[in-house]
C-alpha positions as a Markdown table, in Angstrom:
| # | Residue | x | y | z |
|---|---|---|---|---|
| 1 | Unk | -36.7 | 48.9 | -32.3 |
| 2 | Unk | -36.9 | 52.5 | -31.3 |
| 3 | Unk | -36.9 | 53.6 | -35.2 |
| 4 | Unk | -39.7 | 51.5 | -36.0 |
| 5 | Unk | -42.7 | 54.1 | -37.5 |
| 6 | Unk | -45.6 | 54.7 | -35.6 |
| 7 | Unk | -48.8 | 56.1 | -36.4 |
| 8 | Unk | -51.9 | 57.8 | -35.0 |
| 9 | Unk | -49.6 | 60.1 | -32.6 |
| 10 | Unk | -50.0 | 63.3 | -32.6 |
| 11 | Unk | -48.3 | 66.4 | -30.4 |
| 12 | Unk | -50.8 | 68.9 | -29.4 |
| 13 | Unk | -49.4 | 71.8 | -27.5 |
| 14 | Unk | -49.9 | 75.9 | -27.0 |
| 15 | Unk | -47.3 | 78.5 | -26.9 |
| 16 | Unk | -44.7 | 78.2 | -24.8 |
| 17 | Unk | -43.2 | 82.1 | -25.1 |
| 18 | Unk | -46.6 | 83.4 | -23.9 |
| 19 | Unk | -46.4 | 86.9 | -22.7 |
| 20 | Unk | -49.7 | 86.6 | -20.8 |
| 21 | Unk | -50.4 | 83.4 | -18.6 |
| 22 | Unk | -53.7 | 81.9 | -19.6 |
| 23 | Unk | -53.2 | 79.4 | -16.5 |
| 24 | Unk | -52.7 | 81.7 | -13.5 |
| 25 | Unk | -54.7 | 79.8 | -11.1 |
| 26 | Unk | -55.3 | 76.6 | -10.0 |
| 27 | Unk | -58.7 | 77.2 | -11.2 |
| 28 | Unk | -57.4 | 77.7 | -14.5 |
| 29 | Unk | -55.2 | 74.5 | -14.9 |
| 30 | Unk | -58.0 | 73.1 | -13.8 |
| 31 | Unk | -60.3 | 73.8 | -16.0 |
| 32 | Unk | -57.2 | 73.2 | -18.8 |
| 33 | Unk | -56.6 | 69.7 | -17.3 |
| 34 | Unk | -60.3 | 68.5 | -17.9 |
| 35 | Unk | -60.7 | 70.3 | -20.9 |
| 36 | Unk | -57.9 | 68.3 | -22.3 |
| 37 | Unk | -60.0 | 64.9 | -21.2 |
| 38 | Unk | -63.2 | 66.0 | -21.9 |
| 39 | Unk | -61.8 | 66.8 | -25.6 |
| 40 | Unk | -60.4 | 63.7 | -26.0 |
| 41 | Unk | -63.2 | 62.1 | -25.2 |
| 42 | Unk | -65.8 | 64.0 | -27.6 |
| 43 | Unk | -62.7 | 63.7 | -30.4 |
| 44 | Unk | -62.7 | 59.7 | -29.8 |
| 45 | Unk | -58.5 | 60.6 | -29.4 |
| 46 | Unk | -56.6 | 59.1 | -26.4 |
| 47 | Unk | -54.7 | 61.1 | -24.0 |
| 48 | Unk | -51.3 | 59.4 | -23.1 |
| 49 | Unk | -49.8 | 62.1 | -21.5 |
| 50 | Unk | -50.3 | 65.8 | -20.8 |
| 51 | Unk | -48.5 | 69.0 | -18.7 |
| 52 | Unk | -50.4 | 72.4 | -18.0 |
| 53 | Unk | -48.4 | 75.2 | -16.5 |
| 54 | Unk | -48.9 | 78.8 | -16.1 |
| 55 | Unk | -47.8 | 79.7 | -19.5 |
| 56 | Unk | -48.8 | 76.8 | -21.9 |
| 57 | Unk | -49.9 | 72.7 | -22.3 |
| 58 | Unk | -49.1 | 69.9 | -23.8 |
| 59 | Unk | -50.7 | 66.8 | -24.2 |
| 60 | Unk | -49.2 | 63.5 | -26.7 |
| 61 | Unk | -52.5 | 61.6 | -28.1 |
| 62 | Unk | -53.5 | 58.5 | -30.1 |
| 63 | Unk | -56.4 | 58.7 | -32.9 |
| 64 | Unk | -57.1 | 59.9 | -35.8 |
| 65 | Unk | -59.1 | 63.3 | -35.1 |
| 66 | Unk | -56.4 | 66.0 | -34.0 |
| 67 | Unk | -58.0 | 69.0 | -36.1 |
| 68 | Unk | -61.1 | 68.2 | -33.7 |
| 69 | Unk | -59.7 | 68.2 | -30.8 |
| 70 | Unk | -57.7 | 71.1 | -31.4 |
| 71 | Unk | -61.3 | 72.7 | -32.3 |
| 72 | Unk | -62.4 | 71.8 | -29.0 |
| 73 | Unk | -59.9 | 72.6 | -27.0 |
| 74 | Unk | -59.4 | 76.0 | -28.5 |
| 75 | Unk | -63.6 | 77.1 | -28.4 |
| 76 | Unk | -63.0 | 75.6 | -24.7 |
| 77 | Unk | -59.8 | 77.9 | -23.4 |
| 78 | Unk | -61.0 | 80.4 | -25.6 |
| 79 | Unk | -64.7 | 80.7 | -24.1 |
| 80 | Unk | -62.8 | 80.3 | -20.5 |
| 81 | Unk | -60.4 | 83.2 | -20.8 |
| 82 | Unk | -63.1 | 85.6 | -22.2 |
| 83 | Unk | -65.5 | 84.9 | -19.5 |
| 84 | Unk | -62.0 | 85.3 | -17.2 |
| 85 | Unk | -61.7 | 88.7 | -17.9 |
| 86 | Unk | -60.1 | 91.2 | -20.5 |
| 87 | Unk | -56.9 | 90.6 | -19.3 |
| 88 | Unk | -56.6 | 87.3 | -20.8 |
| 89 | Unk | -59.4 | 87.3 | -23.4 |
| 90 | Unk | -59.2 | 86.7 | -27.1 |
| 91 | Unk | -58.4 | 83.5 | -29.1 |
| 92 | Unk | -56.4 | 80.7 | -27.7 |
| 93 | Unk | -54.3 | 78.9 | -30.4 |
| 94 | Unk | -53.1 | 75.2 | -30.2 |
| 95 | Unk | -50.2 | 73.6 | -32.5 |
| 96 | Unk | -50.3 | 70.1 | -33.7 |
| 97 | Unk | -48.0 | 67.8 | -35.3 |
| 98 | Unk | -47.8 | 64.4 | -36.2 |
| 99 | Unk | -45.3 | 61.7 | -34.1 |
| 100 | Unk | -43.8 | 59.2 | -36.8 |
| 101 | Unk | -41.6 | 57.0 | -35.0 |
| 102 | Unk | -40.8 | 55.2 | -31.6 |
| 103 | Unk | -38.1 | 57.3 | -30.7 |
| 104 | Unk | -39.8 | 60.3 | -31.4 |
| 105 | Unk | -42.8 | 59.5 | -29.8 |
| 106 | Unk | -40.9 | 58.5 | -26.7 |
| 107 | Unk | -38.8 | 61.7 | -26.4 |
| 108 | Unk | -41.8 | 63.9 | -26.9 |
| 109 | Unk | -43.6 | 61.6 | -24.0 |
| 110 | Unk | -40.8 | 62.4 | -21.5 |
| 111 | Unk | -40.5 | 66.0 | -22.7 |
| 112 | Unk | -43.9 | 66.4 | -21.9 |
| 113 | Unk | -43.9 | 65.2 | -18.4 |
| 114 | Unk | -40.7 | 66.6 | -17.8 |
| 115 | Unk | -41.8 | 70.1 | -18.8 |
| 116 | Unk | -42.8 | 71.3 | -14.9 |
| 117 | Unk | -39.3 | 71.4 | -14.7 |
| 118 | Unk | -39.4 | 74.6 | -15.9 |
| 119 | Unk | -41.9 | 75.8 | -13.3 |
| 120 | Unk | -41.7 | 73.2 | -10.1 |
| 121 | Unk | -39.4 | 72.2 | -7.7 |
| 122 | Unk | -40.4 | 69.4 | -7.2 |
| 123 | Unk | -39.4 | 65.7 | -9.2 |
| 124 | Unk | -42.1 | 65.5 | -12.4 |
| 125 | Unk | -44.0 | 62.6 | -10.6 |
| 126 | Unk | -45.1 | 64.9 | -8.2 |
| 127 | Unk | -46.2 | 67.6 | -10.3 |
| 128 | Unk | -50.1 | 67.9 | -9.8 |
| 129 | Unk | -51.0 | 69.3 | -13.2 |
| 130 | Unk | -49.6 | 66.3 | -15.2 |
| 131 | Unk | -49.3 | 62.7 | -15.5 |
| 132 | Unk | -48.3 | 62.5 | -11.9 |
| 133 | Unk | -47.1 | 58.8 | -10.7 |
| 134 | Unk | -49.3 | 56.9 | -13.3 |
| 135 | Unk | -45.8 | 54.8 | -15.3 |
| 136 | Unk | -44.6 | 52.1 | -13.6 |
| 137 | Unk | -46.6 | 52.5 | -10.1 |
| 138 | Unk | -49.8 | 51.1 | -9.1 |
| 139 | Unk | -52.6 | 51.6 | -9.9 |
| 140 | Unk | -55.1 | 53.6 | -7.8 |
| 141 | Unk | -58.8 | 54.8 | -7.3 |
| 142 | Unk | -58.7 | 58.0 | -5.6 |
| 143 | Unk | -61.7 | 60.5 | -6.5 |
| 144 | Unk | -65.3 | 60.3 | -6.6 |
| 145 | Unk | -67.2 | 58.6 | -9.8 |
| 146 | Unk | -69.0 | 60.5 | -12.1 |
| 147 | Unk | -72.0 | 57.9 | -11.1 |
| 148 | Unk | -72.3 | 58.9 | -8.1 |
| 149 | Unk | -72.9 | 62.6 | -8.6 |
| 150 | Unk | -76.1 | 64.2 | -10.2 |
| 151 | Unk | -75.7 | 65.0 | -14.1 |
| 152 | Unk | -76.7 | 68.8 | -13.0 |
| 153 | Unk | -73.5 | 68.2 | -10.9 |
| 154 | Unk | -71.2 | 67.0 | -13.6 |
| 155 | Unk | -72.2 | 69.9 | -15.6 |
| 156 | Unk | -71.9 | 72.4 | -13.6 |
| 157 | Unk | -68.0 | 71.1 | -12.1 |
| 158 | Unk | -66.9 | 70.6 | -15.6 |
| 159 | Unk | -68.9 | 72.9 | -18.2 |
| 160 | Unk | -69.5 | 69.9 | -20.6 |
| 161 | Unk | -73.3 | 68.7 | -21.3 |
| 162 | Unk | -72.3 | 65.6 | -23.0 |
| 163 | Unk | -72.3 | 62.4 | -20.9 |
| 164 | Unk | -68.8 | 61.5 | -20.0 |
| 165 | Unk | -67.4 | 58.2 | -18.8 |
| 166 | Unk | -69.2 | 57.5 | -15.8 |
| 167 | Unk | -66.1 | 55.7 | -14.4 |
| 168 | Unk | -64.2 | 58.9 | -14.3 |
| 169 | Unk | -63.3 | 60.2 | -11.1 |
| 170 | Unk | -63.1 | 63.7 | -9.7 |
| 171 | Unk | -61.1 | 65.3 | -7.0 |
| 172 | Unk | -62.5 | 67.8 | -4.3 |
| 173 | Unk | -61.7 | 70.7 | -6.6 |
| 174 | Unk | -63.3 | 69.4 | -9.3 |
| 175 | Unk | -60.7 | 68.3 | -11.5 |
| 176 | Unk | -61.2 | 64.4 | -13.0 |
| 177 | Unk | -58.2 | 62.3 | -12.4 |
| 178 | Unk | -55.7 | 61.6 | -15.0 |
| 179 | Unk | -55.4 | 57.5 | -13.9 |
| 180 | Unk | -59.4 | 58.1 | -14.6 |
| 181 | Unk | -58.2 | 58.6 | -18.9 |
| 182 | Unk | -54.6 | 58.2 | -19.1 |
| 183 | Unk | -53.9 | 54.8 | -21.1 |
| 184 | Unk | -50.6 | 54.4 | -18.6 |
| 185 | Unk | -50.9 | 50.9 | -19.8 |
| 186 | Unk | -50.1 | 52.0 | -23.0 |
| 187 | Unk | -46.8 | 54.0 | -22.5 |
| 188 | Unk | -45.9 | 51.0 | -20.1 |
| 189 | Unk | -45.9 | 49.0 | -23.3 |
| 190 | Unk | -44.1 | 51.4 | -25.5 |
| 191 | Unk | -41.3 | 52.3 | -23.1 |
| 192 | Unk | -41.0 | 48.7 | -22.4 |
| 193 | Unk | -39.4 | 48.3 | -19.4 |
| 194 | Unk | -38.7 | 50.5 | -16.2 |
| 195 | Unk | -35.0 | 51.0 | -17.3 |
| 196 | Unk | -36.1 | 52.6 | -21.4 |
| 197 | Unk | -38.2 | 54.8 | -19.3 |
| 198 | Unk | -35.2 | 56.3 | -17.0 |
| 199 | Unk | -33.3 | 55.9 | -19.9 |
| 200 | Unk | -35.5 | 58.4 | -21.3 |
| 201 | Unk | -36.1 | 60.5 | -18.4 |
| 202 | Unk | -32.7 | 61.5 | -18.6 |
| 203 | Unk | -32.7 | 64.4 | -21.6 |
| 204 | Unk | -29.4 | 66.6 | -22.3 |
| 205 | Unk | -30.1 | 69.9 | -21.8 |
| 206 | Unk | -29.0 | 70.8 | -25.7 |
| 207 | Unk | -31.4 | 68.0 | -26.8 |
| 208 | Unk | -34.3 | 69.6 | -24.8 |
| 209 | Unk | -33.6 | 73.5 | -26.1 |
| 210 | Unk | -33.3 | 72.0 | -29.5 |
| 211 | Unk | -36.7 | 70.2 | -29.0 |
| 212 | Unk | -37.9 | 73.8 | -27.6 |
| 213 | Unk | -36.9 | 75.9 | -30.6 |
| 214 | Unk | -38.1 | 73.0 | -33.3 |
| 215 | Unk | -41.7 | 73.1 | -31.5 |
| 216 | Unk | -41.7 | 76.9 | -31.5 |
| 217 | Unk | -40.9 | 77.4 | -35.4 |
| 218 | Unk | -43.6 | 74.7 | -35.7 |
| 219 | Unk | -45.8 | 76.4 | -33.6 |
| 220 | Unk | -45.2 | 80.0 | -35.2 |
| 221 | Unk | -45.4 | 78.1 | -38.6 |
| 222 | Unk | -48.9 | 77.1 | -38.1 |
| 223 | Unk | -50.0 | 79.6 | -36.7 |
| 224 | Unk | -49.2 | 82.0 | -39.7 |
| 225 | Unk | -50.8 | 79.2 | -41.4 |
| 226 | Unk | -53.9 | 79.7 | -39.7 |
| 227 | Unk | -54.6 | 83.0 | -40.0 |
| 228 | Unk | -53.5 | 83.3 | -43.7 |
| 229 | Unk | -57.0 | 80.5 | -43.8 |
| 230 | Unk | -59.0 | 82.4 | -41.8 |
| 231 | Unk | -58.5 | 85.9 | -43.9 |
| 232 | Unk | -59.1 | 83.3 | -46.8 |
| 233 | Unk | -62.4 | 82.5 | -45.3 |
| 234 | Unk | -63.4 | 85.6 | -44.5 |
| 235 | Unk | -62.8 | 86.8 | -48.1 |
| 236 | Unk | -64.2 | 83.5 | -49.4 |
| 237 | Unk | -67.6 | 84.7 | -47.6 |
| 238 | Unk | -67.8 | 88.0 | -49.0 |
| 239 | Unk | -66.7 | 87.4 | -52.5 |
| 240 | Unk | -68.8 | 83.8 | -52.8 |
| 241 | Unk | -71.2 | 83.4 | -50.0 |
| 242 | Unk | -69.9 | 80.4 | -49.0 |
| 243 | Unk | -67.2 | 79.3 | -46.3 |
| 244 | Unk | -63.2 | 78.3 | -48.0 |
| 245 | Unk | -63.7 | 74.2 | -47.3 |
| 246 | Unk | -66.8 | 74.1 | -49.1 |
| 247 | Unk | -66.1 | 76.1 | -52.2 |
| 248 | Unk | -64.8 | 74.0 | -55.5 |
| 249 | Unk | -61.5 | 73.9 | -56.4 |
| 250 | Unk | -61.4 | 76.1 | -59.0 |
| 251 | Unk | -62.7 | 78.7 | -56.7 |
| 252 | Unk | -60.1 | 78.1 | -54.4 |
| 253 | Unk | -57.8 | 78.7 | -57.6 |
| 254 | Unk | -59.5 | 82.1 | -58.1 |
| 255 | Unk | -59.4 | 83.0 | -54.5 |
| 256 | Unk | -55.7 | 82.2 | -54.6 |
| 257 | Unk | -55.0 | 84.2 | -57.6 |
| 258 | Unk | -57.1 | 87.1 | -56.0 |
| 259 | Unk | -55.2 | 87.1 | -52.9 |
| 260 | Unk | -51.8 | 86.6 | -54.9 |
| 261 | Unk | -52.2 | 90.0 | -57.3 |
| 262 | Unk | -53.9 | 91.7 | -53.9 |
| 263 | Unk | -50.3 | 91.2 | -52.0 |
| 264 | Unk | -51.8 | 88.9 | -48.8 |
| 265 | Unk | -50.6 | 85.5 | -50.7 |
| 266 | Unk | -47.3 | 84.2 | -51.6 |
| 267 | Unk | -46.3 | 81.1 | -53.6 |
| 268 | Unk | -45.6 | 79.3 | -50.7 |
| 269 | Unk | -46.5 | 75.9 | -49.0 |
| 270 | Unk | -48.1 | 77.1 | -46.5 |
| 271 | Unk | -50.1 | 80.0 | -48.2 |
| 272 | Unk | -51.4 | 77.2 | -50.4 |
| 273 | Unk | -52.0 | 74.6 | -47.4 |
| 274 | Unk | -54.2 | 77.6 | -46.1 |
| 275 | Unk | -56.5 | 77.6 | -49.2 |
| 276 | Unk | -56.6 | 73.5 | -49.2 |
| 277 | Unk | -53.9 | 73.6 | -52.3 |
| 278 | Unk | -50.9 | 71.9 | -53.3 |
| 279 | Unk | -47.9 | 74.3 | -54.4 |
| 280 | Unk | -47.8 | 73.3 | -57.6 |
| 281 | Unk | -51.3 | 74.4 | -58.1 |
| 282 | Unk | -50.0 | 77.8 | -56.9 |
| 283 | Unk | -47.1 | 77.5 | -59.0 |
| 284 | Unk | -49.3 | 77.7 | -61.8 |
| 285 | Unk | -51.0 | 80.7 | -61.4 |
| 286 | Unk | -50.0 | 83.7 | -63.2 |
């Protein structure tokens, strides 16, 4: 039943109303394409599908760690774009949500791999910087194994000094393959059949812009969110000594209150998600 809940999925994805465009190059969505694996990886999450394009990425996973691989991925694009140049450089910030049933989880699949649509030409399945043809095709074992080149090698190709899968495989430009990570298998099994999936591929244009301006408020949402904890943790520092997750509740209370009567709080949910608080605990503040 499409309506049946699901759990473990999450939605991980950048701004898509970018002004700048953090993947320029293929260098770049390279480098974005393994990060995304690599990430997964070190998060013990499972990537099930993923799209980089010049602008933004998004990838749909299975686990139970999104806050770390959103950590990872962000130090990684971050580190990448400073050492780019001051043109792109500063903090790259990722969204995530969490997929709660079939259907969604099946729309958000096929939005993702449809999304070169809005930058290619070509049919989705022949997008290079996504999924490609992994659903419903055979199965193949292009590339190069990590085993068979030198861990110097490995490290220098893809900027990670933790051992990865040695049964990965890379590509000439040093990308690893998505049929190397991708649980295709898995999608297989939650579409079905061949005809759900073109069932699915098949999105109304008013669905899709709907889905577009939901992710965006998300997206802006949490990222307000964000930087309401980090001047929280900054001020948590200097007025305590110690960082906002590791203070006491009541402290949290008191930085609340202080941030309330100094004007950069509001009794709202997400000022009080921010701080690691309910709303009715800022409902009770004076």
């Amino acid at each position: 039943m499409l309506d049946e809940p699901v759990s473990d999925y999450w939605h991980v994805y950048s701004d898509g109303k970018r002004a700048d465009i953090p993947f320029a190059t293929d260098e770049d969505k390279v480098f974005a394409m393994n990060s995304i694996a690599i990430c997964s990886f070190q998060s013990d999450m499972e990537v099930i599908c993923q799209e980089v394009n010049d602008t933004h990425l998004h990838s749909i996973l299975k686990g139970r760690s999104p806050e770390r691989f959103r950590a990872g991925m962000k130090k990684r694009i971050s580190t990448w774009q400073n050492r780019k140049g001051s043109d792109r450089s500063g903090e790259f910030y990722l969204s995530f949500n969490e997929i709660t049933s079939r259907r969604e989880l099946l729309t958000k699949i096929m939005y993702t791999y449809r999304n070169s649509l809005d930058c290619y030409n070509g049919a989705p399945w022949n997008y290079r910087w996504g999924v490609g043809n992994l659903y419903f095709a055979p199965r193949t074992s292009l590339g190069t194994p990590l085993r068979d080149i030198s861990a110097r090698r490995q490290r220098e190709l893809l900027s990670c000094w933790q051992e990865l899968p040695q049964d990965w495989r890379i590509d000439g430009s040093g990308m690893l393959l998505p049929s190397s990570y991708i649980n295709a298998d898995l999608v297989e099994s939650l579409f079905g059949s061949v005809r759900v999936f073109l069932a699915f591929l098949y999105v109304k244009r008013d669905d899709e812009q709907q889905m577009k301006q939901a992710l965006s408020q998300h997206y802006m949402n949490q990222r307000s969110m964000e930087e309401l904890r980090q001047y929280a943790n900054r001020l948590a520092h200097k007025k305590f000594g110690k960082s906002l997750r590791v203070i006491s509740f009541e402290t949290r209370l008191e930085l609340a209150a202080s941030m309330l009567r100094g004007g950069t709080g509001s009794r709202t949910e997400s000022f009080a998600k921010a701080l690691y608080l309910k709303k009715a605990d800022i409902d009770r503040l004076l």
